[in-house]
PDB file of N, H, CA, C and O in Angstrom:
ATOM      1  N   UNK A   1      93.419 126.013  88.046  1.00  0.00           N
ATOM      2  CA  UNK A   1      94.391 124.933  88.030  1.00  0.00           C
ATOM      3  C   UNK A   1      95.386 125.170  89.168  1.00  0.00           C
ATOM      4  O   UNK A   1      96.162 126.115  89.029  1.00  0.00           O
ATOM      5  N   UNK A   2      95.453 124.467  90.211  1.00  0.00           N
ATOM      6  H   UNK A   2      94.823 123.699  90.323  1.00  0.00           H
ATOM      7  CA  UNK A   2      96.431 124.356  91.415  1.00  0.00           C
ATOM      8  C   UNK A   2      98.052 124.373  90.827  1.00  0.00           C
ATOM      9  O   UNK A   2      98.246 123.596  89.892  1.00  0.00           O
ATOM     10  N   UNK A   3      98.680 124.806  91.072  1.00  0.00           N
ATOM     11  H   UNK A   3      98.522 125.437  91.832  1.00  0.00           H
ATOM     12  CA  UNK A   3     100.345 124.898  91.109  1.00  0.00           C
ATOM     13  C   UNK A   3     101.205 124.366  92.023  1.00  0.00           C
ATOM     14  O   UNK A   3     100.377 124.596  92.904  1.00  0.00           O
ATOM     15  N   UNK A   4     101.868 123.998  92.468  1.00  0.00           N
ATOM     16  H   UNK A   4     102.541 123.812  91.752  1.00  0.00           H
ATOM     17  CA  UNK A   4     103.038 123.123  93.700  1.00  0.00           C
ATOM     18  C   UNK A   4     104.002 123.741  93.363  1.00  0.00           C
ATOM     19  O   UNK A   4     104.405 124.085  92.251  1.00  0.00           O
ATOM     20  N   UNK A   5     104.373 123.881  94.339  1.00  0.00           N
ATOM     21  H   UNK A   5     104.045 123.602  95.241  1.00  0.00           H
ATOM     22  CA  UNK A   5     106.291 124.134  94.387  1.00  0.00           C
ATOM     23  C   UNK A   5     106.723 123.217  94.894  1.00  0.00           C
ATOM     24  O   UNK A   5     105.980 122.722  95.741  1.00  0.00           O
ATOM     25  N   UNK A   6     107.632 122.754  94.746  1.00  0.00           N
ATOM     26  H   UNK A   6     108.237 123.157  94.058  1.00  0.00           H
ATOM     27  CA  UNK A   6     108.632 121.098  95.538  1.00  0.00           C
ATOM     28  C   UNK A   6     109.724 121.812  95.364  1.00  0.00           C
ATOM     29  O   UNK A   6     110.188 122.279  94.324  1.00  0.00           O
ATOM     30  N   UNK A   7     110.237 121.885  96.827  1.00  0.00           N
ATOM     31  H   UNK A   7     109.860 121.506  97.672  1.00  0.00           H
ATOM     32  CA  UNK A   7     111.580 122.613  96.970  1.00  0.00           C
ATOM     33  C   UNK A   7     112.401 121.578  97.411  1.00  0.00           C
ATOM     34  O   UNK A   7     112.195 120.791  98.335  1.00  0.00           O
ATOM     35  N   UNK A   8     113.751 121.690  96.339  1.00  0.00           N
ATOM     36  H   UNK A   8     113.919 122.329  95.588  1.00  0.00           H
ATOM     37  CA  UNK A   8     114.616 120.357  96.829  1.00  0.00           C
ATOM     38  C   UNK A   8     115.159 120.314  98.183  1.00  0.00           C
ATOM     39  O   UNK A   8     115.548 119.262  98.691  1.00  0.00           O
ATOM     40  N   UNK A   9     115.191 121.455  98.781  1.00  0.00           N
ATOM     41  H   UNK A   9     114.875 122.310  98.368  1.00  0.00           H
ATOM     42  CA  UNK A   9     116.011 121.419 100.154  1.00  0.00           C
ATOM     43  C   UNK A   9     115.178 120.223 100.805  1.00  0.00           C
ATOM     44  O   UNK A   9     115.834 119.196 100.973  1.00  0.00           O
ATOM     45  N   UNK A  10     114.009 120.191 101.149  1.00  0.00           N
ATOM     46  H   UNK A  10     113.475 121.026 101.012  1.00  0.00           H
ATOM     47  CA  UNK A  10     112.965 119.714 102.177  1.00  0.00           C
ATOM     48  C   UNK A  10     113.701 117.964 102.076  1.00  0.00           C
ATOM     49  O   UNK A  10     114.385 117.467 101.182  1.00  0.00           O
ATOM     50  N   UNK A  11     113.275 117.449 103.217  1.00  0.00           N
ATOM     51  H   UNK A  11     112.719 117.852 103.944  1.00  0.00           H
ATOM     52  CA  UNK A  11     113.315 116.056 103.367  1.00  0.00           C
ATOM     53  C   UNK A  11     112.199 115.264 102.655  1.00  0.00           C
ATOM     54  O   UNK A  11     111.026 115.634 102.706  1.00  0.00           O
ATOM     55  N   UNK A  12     112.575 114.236 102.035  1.00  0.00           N
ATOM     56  H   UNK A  12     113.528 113.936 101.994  1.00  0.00           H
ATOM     57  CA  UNK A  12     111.877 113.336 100.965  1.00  0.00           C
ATOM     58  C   UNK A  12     110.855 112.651 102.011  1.00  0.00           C
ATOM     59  O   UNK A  12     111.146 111.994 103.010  1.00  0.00           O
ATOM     60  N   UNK A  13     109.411 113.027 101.445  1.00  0.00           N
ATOM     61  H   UNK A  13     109.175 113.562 100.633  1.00  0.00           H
ATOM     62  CA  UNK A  13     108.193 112.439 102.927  1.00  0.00           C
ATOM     63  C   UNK A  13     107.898 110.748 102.556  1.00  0.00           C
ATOM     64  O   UNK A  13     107.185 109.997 103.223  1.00  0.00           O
ATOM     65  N   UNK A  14     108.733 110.360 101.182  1.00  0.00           N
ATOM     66  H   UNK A  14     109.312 110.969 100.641  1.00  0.00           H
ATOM     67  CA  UNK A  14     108.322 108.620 100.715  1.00  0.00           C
ATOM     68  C   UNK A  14     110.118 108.560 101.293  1.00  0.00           C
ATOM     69  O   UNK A  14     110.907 107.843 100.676  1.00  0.00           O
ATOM     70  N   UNK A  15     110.428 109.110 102.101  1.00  0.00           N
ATOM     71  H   UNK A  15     109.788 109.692 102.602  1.00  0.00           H
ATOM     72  CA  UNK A  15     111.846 108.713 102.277  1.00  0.00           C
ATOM     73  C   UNK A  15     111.844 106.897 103.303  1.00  0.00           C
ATOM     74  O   UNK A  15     112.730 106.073 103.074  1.00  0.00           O
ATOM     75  N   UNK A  16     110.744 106.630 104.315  1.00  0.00           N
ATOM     76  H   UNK A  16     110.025 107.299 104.501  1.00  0.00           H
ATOM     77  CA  UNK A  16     110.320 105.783 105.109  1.00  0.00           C
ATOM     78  C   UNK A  16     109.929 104.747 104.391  1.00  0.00           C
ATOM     79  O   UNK A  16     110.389 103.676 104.788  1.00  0.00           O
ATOM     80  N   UNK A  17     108.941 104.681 103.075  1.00  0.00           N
ATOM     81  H   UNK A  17     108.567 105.550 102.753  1.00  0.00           H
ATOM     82  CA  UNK A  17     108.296 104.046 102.620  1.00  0.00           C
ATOM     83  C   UNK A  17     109.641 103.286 101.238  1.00  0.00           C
ATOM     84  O   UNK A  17     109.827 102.149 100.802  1.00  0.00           O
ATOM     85  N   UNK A  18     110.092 104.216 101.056  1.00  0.00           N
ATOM     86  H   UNK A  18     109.941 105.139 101.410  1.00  0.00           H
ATOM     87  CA  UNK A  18     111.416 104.013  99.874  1.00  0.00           C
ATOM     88  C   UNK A  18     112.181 102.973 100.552  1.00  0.00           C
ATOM     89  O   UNK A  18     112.479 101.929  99.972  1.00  0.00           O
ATOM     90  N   UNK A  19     112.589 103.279 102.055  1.00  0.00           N
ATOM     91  H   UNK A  19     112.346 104.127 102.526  1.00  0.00           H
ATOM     92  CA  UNK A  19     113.251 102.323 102.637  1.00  0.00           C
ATOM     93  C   UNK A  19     112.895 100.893 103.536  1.00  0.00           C
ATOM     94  O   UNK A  19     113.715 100.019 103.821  1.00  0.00           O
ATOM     95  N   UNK A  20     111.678 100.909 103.838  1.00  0.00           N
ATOM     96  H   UNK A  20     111.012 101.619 103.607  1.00  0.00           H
ATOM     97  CA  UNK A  20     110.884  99.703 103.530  1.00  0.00           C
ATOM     98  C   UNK A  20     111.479  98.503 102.456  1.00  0.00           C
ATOM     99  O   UNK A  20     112.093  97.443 102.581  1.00  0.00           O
ATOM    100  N   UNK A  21     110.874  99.384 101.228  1.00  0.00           N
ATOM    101  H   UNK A  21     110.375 100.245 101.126  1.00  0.00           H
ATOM    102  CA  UNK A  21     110.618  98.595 100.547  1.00  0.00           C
ATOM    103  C   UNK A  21     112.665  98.132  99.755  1.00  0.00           C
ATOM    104  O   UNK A  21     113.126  97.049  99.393  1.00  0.00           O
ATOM    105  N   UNK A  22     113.091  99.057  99.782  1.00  0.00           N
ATOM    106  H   UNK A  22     112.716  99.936 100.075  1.00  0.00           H
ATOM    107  CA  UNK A  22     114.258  98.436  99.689  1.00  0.00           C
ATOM    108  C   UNK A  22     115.418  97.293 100.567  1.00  0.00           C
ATOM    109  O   UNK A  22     116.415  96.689 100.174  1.00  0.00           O
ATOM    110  N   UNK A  23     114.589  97.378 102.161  1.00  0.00           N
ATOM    111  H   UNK A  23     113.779  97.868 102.481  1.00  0.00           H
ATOM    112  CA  UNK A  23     114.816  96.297 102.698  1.00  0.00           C
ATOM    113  C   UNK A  23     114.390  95.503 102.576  1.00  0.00           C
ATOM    114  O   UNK A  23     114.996  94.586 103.129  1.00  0.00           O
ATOM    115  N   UNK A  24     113.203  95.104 101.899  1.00  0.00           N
ATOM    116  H   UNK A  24     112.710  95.849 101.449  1.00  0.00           H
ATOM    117  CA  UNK A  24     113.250  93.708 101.654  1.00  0.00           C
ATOM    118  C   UNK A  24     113.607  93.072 100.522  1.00  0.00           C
ATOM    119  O   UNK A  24     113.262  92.001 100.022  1.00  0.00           O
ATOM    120  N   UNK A  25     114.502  94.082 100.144  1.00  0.00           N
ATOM    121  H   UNK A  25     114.783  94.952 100.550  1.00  0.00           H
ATOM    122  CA  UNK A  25     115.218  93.484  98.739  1.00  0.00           C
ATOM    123  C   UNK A  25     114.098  93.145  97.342  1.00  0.00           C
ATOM    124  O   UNK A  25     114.547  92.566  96.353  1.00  0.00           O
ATOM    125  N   UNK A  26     112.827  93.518  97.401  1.00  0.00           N
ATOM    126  H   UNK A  26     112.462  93.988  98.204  1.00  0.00           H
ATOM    127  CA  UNK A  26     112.013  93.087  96.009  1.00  0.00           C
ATOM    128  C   UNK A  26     110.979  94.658  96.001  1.00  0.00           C
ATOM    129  O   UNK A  26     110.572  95.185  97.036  1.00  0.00           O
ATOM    130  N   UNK A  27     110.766  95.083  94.877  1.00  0.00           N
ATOM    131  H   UNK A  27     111.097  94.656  94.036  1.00  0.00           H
ATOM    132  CA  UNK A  27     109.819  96.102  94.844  1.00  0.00           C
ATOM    133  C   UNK A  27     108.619  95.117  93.671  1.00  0.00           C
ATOM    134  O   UNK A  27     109.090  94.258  92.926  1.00  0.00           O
ATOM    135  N   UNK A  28     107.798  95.283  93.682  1.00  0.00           N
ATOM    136  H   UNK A  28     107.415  95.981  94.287  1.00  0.00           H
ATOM    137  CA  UNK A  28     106.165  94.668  93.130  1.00  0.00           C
ATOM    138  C   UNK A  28     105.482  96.198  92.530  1.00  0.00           C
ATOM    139  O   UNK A  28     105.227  97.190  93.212  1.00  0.00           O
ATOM    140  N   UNK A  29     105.281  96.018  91.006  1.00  0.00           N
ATOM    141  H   UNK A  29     105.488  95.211  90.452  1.00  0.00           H
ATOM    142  CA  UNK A  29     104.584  96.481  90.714  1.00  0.00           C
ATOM    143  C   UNK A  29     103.218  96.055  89.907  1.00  0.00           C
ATOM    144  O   UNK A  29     102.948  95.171  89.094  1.00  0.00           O
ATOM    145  N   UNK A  30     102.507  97.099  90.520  1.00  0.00           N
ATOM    146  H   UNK A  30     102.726  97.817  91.181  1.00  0.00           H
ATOM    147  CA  UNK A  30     101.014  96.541  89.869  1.00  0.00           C
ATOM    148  C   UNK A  30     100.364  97.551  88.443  1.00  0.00           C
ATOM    149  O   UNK A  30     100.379  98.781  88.455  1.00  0.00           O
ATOM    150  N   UNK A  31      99.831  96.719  87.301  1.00  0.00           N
ATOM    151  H   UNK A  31      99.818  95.719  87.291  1.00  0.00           H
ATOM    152  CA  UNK A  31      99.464  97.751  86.531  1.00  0.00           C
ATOM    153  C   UNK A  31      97.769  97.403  86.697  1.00  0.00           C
ATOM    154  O   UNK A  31      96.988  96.515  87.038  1.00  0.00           O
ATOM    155  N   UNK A  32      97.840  98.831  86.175  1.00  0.00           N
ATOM    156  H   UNK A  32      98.474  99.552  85.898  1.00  0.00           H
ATOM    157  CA  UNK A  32      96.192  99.002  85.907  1.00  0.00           C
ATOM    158  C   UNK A  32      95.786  99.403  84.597  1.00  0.00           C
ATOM    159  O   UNK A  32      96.008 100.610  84.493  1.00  0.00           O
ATOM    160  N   UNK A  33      95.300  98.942  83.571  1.00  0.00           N
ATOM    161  H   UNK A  33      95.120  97.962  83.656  1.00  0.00           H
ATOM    162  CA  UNK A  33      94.995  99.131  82.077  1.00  0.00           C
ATOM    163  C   UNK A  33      93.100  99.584  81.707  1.00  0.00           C
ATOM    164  O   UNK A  33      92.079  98.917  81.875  1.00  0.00           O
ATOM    165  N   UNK A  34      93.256 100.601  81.313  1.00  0.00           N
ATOM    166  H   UNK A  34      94.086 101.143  81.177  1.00  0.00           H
ATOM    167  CA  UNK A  34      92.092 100.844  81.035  1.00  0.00           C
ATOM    168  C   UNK A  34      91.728 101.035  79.783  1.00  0.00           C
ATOM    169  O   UNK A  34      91.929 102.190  79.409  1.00  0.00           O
ATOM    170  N   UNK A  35      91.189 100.214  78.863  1.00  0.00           N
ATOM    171  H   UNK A  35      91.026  99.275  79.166  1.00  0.00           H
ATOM    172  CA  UNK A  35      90.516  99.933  77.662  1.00  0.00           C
ATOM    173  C   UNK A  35      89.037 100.228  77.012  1.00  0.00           C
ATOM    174  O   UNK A  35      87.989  99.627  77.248  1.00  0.00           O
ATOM    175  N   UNK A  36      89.205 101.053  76.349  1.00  0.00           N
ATOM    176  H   UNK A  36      90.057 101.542  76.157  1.00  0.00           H
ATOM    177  CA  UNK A  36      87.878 102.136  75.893  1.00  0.00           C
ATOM    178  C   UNK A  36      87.285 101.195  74.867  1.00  0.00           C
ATOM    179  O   UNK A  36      87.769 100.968  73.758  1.00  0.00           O
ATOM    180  N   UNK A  37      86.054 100.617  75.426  1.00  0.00           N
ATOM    181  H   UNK A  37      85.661 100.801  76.327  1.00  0.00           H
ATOM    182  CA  UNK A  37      85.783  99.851  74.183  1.00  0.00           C
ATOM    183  C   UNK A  37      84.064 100.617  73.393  1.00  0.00           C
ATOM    184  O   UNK A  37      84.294 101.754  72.984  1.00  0.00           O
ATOM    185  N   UNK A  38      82.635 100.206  73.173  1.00  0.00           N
ATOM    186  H   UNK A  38      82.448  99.282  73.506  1.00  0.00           H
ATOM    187  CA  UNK A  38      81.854 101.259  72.632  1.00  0.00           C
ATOM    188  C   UNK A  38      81.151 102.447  73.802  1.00  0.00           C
ATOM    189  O   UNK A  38      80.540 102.165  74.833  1.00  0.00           O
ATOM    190  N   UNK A  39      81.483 103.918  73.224  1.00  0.00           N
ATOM    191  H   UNK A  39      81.979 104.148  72.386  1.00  0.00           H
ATOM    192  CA  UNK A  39      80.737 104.444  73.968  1.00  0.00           C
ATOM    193  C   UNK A  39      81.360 104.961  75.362  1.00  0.00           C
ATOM    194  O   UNK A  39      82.304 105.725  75.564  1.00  0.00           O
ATOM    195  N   UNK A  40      80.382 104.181  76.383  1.00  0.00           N
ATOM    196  H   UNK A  40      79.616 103.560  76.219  1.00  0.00           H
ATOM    197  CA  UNK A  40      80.752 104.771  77.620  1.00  0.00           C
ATOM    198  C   UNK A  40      81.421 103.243  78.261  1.00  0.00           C
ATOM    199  O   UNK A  40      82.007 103.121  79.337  1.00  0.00           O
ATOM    200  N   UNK A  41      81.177 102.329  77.407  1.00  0.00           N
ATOM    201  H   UNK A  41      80.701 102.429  76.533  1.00  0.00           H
ATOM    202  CA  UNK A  41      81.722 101.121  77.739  1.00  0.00           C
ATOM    203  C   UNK A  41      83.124 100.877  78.339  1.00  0.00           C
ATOM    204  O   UNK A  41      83.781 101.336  77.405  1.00  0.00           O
ATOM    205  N   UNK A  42      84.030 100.481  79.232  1.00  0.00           N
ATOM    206  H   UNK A  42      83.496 100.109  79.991  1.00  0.00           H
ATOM    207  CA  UNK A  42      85.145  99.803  79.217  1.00  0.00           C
ATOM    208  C   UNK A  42      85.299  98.615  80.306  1.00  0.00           C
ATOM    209  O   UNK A  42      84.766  98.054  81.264  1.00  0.00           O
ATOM    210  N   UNK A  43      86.771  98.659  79.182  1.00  0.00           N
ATOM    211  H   UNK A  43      87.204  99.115  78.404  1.00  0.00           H
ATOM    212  CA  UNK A  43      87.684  97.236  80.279  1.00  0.00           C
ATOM    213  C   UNK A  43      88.514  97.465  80.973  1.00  0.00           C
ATOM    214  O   UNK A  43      89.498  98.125  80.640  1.00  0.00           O
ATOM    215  N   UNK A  44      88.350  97.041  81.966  1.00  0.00           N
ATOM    216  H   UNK A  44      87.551  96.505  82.236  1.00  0.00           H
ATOM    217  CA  UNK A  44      89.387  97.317  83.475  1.00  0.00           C
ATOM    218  C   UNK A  44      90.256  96.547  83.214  1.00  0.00           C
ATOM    219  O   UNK A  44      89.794  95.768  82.380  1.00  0.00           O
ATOM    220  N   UNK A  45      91.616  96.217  83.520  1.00  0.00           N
ATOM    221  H   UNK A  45      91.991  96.850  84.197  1.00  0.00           H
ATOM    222  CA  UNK A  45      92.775  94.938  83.530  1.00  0.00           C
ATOM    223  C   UNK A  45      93.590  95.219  84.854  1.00  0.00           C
ATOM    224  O   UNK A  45      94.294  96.221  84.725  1.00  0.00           O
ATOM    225  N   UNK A  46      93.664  94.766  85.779  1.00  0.00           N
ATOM    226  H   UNK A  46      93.092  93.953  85.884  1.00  0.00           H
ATOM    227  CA  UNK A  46      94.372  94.789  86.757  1.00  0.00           C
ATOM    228  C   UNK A  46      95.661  93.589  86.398  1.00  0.00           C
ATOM    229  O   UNK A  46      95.390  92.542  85.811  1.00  0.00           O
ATOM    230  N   UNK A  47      97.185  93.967  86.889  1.00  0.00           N
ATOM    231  H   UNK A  47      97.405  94.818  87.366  1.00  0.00           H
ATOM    232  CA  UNK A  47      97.874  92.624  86.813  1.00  0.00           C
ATOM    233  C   UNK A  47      98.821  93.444  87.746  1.00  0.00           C
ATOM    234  O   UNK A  47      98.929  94.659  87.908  1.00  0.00           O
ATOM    235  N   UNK A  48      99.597  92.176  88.415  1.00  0.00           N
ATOM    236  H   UNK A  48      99.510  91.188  88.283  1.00  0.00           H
ATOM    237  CA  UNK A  48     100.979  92.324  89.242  1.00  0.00           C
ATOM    238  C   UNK A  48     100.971  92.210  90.188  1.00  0.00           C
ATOM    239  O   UNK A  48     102.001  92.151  90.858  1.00  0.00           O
ATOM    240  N   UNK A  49      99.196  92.090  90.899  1.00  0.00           N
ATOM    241  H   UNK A  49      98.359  92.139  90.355  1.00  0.00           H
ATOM    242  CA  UNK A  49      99.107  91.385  92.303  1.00  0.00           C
ATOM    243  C   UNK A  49     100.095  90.679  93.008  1.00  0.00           C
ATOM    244  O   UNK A  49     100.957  89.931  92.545  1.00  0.00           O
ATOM    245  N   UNK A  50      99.887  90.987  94.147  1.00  0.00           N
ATOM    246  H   UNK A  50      99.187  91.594  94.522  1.00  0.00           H
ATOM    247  CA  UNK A  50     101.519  89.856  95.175  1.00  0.00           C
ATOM    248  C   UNK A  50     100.186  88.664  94.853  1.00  0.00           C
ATOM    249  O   UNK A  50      99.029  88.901  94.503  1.00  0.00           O
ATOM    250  N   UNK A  51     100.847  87.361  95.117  1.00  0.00           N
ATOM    251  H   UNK A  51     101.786  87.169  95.401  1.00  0.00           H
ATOM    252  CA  UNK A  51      99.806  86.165  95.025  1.00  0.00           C
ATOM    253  C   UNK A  51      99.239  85.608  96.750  1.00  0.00           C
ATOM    254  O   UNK A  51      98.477  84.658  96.926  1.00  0.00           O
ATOM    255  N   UNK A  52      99.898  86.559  97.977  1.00  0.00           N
ATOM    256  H   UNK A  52     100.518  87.330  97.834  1.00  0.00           H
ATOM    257  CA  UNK A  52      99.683  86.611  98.778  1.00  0.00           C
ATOM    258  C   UNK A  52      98.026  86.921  99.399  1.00  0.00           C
ATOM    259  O   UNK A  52      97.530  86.521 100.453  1.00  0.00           O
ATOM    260  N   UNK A  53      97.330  87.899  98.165  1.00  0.00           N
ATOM    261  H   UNK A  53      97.732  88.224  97.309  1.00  0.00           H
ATOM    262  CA  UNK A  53      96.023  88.539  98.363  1.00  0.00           C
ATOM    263  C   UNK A  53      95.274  87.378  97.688  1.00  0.00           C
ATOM    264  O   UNK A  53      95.655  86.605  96.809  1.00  0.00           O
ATOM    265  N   UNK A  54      94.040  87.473  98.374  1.00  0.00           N
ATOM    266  H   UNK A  54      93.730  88.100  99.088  1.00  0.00           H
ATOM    267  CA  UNK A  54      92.873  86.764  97.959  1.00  0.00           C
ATOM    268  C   UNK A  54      92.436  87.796  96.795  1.00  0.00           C
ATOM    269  O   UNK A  54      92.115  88.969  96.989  1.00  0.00           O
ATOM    270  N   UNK A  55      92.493  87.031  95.356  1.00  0.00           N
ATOM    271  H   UNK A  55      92.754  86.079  95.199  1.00  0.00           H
ATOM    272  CA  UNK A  55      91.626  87.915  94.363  1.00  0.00           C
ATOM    273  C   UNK A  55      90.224  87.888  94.529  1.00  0.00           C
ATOM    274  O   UNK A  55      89.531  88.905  94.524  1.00  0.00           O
ATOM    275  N   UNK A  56      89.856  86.900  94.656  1.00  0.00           N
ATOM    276  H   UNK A  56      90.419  86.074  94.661  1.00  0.00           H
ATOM    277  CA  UNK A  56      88.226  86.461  95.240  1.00  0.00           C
ATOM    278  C   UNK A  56      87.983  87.698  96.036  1.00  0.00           C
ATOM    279  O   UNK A  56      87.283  88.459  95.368  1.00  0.00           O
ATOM    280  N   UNK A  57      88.290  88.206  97.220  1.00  0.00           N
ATOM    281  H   UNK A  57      88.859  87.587  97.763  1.00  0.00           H
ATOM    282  CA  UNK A  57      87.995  88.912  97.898  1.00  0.00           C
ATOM    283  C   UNK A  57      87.670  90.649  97.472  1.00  0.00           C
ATOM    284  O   UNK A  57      86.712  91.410  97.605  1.00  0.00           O
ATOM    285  N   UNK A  58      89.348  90.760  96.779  1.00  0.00           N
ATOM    286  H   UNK A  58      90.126  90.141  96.671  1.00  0.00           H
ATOM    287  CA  UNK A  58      89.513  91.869  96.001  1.00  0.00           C
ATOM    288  C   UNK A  58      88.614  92.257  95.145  1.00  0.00           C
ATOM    289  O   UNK A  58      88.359  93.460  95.114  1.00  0.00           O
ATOM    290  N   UNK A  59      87.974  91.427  94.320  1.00  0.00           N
ATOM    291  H   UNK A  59      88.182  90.449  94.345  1.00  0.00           H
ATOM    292  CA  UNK A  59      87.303  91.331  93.346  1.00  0.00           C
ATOM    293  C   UNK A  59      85.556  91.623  93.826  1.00  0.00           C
ATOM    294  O   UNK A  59      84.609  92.027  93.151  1.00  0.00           O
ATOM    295  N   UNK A  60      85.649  91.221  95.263  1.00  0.00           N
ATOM    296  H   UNK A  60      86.418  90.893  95.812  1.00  0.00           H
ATOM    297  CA  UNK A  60      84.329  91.172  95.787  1.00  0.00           C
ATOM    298  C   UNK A  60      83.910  92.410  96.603  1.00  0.00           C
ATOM    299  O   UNK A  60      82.758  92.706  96.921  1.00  0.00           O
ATOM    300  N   UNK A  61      85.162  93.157  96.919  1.00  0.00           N
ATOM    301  H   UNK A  61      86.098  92.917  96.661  1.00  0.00           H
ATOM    302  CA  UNK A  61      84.854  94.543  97.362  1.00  0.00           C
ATOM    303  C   UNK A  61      84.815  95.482  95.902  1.00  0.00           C
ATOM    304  O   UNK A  61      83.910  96.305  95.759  1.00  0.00           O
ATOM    305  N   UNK A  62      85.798  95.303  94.904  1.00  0.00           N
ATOM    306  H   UNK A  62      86.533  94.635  95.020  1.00  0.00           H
ATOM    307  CA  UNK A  62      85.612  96.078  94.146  1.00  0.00           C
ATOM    308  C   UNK A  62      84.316  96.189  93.378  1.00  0.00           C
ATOM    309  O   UNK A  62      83.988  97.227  92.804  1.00  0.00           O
ATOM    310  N   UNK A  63      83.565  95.048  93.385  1.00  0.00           N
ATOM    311  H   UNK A  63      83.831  94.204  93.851  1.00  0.00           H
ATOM    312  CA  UNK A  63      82.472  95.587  92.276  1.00  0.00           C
ATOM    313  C   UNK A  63      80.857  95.610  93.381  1.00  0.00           C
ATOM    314  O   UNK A  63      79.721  95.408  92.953  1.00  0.00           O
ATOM    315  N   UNK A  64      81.193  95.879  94.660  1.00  0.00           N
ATOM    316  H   UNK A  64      82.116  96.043  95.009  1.00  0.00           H
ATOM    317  CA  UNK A  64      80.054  95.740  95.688  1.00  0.00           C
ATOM    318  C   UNK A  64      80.915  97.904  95.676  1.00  0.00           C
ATOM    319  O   UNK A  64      80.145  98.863  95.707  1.00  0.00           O
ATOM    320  N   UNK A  65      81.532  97.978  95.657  1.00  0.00           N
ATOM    321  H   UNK A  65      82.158  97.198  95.631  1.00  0.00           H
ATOM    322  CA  UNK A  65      81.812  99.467  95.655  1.00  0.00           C
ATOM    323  C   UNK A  65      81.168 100.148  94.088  1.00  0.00           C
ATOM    324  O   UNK A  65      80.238 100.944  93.959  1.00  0.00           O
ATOM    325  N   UNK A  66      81.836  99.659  93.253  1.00  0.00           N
ATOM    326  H   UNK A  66      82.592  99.012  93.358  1.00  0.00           H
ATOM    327  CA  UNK A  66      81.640 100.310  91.900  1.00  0.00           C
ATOM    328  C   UNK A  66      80.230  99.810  91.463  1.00  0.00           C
ATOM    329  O   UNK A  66      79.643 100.360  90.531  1.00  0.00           O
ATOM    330  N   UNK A  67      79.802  98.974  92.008  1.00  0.00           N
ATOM    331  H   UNK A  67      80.279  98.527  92.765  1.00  0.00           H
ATOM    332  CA  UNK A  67      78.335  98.318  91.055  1.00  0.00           C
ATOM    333  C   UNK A  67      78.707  98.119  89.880  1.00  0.00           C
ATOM    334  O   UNK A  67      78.310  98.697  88.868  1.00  0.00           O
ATOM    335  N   UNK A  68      79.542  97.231  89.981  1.00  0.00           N
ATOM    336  H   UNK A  68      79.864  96.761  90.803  1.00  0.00           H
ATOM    337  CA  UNK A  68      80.042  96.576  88.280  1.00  0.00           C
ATOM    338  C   UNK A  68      80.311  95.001  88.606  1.00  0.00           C
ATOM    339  O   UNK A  68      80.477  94.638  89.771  1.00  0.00           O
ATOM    340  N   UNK A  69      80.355  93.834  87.214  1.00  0.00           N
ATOM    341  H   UNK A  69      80.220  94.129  86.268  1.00  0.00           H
ATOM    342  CA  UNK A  69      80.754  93.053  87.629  1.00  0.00           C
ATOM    343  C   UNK A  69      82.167  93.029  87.379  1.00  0.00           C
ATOM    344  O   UNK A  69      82.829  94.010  87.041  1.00  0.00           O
ATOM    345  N   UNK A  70      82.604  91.854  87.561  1.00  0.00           N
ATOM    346  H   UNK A  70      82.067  91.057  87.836  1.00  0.00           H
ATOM    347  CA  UNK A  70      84.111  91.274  87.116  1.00  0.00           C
ATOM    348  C   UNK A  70      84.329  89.572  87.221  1.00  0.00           C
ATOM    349  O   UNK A  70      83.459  88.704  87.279  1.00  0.00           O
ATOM    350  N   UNK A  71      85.409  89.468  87.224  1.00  0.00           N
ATOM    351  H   UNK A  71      86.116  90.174  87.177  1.00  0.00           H
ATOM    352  CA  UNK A  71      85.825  87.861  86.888  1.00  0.00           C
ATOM    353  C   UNK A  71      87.236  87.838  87.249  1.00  0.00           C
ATOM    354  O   UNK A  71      87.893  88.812  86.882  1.00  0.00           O
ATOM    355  N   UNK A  72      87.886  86.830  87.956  1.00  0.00           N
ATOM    356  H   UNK A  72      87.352  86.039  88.254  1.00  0.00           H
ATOM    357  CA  UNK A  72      89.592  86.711  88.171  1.00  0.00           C
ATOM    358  C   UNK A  72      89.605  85.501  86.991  1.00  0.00           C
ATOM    359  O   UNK A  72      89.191  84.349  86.860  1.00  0.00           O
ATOM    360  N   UNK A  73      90.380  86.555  86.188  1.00  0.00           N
ATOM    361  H   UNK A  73      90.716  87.491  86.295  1.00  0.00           H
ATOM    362  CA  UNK A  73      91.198  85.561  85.392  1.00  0.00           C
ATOM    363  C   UNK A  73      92.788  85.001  85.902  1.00  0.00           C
ATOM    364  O   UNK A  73      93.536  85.809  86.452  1.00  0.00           O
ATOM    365  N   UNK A  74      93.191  83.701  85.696  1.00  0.00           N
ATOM    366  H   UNK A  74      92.584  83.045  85.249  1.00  0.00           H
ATOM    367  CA  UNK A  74      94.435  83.161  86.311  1.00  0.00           C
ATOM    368  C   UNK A  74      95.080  83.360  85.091  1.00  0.00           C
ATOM    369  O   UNK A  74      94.544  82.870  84.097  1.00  0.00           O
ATOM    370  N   UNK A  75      96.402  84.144  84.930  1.00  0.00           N
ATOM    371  H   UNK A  75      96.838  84.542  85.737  1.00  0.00           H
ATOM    372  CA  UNK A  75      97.471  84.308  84.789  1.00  0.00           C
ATOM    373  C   UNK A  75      98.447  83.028  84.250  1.00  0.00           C
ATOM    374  O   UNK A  75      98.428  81.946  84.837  1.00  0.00           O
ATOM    375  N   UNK A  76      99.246  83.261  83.141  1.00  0.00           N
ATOM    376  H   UNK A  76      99.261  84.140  82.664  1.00  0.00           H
ATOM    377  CA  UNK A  76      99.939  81.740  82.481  1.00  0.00           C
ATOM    378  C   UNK A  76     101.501  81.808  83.913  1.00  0.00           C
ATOM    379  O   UNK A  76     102.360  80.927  83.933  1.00  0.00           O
TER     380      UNK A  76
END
């Protein structure tokens, strides 16, 4: 089992990325839900997408990678 030390002195390396995203005044989070249903079976749930991304697309690399299907469901 690997161990880390994080020593507070050091400079914060998401210090660039922290400030990004606080300039543009909105942070976006995305969840990912994973649901054990029989066996070796499950359900994936992705939500919180920006609506900027093509899900179509997303959806079309992810299961040409995983060899699984899927479906975009639209959101109320």
């Amino acid at each position: 089992m690997p161990f880390f030390v994080v020593c507070c002195d050091e400079a914060d390396p998401f210090a660039d990325a922290n400030a990004e995203d606080s300039a543009r005044g909105q942070k976006s989070t995305s969840m990912v839900r994973i649901q054990q249903r029989n066996g070796r079976k499950s359900l994936t749930t992705v939500q919180g997408l920006k609506k900027e991304f093509s899900y179509n697309k997303i959806l079309k690399g992810l299961k040409k990678e995983f060899c699984c299907n899927g479906t975009v469901v639209p959101g109320p």
